[in-house]
N, C-alpha and C positions, 0 to 999 in steps of 0.2 A: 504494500500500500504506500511506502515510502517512496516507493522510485516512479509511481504516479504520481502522487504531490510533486515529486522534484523536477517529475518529466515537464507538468504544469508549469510549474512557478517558470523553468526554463524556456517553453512557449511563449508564455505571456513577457517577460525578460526581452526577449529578440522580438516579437513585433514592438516592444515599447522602442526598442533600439530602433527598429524599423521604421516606427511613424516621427522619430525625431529626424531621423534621414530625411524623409521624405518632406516636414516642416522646413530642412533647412533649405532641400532642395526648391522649395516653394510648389508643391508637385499640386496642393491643394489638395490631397486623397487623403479623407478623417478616415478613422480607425478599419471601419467596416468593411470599405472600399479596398481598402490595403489588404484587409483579411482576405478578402475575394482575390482580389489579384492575385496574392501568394498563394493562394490553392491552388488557383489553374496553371499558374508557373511551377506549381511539385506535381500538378499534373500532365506539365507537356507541353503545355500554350508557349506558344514564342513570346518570350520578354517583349520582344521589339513589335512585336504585329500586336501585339495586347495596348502595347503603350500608340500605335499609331492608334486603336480601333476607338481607346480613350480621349484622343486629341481631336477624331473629327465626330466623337460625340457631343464634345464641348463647342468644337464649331457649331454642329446643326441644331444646340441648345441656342448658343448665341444667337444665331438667323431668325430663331422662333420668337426670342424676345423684340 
């Protein structure tokens, strides 16, 4: 049961390290966002085709406003 807890605490440790990254990087992806992404990136998704698909989401939000 220890090395749950520890696996945990170690989880949440690296995305807290993750979402400061991503803060400093000014990436604008809050916690959740981040969670998702690094799913699909331990699942396979290309970094880079994930972060384009992210960029002209944001476009086609912008257009809408």
């Amino acid at each position: 049961m220890a090395s749950g807890a520890a696996n945990l605490n170690a989880v949440r440790e690296t995305m807290d390290v993750l979402l400061e990254i991503s803060r400093i990087l000014n990436t604008g992806l809050d916690m959740e966002t981040l969670s998702i992404c690094v799913r699909l990136c331990e699942q396979g998704i290309n970094p880079e085709a994930l972060s384009s698909v992210i960029k002209e989401l944001r476009k086609a939000t912008e257009a809408l406003k």
